[in-house]
N, C-alpha and C positions, 0 to 999 in steps of 0.2 A: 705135961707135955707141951711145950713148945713147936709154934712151926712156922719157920717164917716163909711169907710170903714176899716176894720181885714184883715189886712195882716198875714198870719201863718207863722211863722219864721222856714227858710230855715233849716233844719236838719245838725248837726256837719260836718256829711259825706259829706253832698252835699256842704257843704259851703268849704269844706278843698279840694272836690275831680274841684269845678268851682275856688278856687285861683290858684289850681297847673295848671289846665289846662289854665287857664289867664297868669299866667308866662310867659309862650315860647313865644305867642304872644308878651308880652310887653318886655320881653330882646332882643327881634328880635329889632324891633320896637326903643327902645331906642339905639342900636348898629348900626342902621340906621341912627337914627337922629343924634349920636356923629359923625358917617361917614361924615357926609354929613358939619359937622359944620369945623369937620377937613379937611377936602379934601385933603384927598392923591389921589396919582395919580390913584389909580383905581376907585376910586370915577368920577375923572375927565373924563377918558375913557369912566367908561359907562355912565356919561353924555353923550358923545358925541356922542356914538353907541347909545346911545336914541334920539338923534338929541334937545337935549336941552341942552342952554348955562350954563356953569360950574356956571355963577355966579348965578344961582337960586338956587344953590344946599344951600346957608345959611339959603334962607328965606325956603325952602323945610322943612331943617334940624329944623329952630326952628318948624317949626307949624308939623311937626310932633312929636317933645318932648312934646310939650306942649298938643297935643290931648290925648298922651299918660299918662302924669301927672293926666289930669281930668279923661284919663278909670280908673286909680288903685286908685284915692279917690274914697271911696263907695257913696259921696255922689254927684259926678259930672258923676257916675261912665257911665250913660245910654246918657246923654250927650259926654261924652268923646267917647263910642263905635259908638254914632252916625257918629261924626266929623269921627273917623279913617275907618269908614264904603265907606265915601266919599272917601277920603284919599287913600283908597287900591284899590277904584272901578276907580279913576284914573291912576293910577300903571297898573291897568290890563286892560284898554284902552291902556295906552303910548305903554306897552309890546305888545297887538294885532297889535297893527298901524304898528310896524315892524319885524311884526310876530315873535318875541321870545313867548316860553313858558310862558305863563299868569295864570296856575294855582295855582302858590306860593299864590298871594297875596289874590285869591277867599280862598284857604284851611285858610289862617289866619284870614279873615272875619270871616267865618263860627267857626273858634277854637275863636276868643274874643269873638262872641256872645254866643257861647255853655257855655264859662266859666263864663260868667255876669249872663247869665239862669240859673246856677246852685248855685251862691253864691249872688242872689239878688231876693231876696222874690218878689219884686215889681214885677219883670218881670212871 
């Protein structure tokens, strides 16, 4: 049995006012993962002030490009928020474990979901 469901397609506004607000998130996100592929030395620091070895920061840097590739396809796009869902919810562990400020990576969760809510009818 089949049954399809009518999706109402997302209004101009909402779909132009959830790409701008998906932006910030995903240039964050992408200037991370390029960080992290190049490893300059501040990279390597707060490796190390985070108490993880610099040589993670590659495999870190691709699987977070690539989470971020599947959020801005529309069609990986609720998959892709999931994976960087994980992704930011470890960031703001690593950051509590040695007490730095951890509300960066919660505010950007909440801004890729707000922006996928407003330019993805599915959701």
């Amino acid at each position: 049995m089949t049954s399809e469901t009518q999706i109402a397609p997302v209004s101009k506004k909402m779909l132009w006012a959830g790409w701008i607000l998906s932006t910030l998130p995903v240039l964050m996100l992408l200037m991370s993962g390029i960080m992290k592929l190049m490893k300059p030395s501040e990279v390597v620091e707060g490796f190390a002030k985070l108490g993880w070895d610099d040589r993670l920061a590659l495999g870190l840097g691709i699987v977070e490009l690539a989470c971020t590739v599947l959020y801005v396809i529309p069609r990986t796009s609720v998959v892709g928020a999931i994976l960087l869902t994980g992704y930011l919810g470890g960031a703001t562990a690593t950051h509590l474990r040695i007490g730095d400020p951890f509300i960066a990576p919660i505010v950007l969760g909440v801004v890729l979901w707000l922006g996928l809510f407003l330019r993805d009818a599915r959701l």
